[in-house]
Each structure stands twice: as structure tokens, then as C-alpha cells.
N, C-alpha and C positions, 0 to 999 in steps of 0.2 A: 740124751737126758732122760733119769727117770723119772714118769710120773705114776700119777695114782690113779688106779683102772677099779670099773665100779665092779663089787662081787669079790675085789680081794681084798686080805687081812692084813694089817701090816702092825710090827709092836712085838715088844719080847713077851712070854709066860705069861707076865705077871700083868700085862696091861695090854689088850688086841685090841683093834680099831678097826672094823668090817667099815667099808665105803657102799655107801647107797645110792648115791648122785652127782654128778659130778658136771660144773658147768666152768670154760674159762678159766675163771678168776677163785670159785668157791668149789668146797665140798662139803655133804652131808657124810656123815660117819656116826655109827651107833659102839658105845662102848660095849665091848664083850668080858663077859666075870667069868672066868672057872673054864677058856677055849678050851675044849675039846676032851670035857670030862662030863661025865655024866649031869651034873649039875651046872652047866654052862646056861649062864644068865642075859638077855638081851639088856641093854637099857635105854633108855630116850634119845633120838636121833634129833645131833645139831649139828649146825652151817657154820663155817669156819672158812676164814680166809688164806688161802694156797699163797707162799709165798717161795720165792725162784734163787735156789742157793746155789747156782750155778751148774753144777751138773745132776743136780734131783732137785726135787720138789719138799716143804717142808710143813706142814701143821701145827698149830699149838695148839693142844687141847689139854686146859686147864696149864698143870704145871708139869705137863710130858711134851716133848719134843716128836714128833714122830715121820718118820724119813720115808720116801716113798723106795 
């Protein structure tokens, strides 16, 4: 199964989601703006509940989907 390991990125270009902590049931994740270009922007870290889609792991943060 995959899950979500803290210190990696996961998310297309257009939307990154860096994992900061990682317990059981939750994860904290900070959105990342502009990955890996000069102007790459941190933004406010929140806790979001992991749920189990069978063979990974999945998040919702806001109205993106994002797969481990």
C-alpha cells in the first residue's frame, strides 16, 4: 500500500503538497506555490484526515484530490 512519508511532495505542477507530520489517522501538509522555481512560496500548514482507498492513501485538501 502506498502511503504518505513526512519531507515528500506529492501533487502535479500546478498544486504540491509537502507532508510535515504524519500520525495514524492525520496528516499536516503545507501548500507549496511556484515548486521548484525561483519564486516558490510556502503557505500555512493544516491537518487533514488520511483516508484508505485501497491500495494508497488519499487527502482532501480543499477541492484537490491528492494520492499518495
Amino acid at each position: 500500500m502506498r502511503t504518505f512519508e513526512v519531507g515528500k511532495r506529492y501533487g502535479e505542477s500546478a498544486a504540491v503538497f509537502e507532508i510535515t507530520k504524519r500520525t495514524a489517522k492525520t496528516v499536516t501538509y503545507a501548500a507549496i506555490h511556484h515548486a521548484g522555481r525561483y519564486n516558490e512560496s510556502r503557505r500555512e500548514e493544516k491537518r487533514v484526515k488520511v483516508h484508505d482507498w485501497g491500495s494508497r492513501e488519499v487527502f482532501f485538501a480543499g477541492s484537490e484530490t491528492v494520492e499518495a
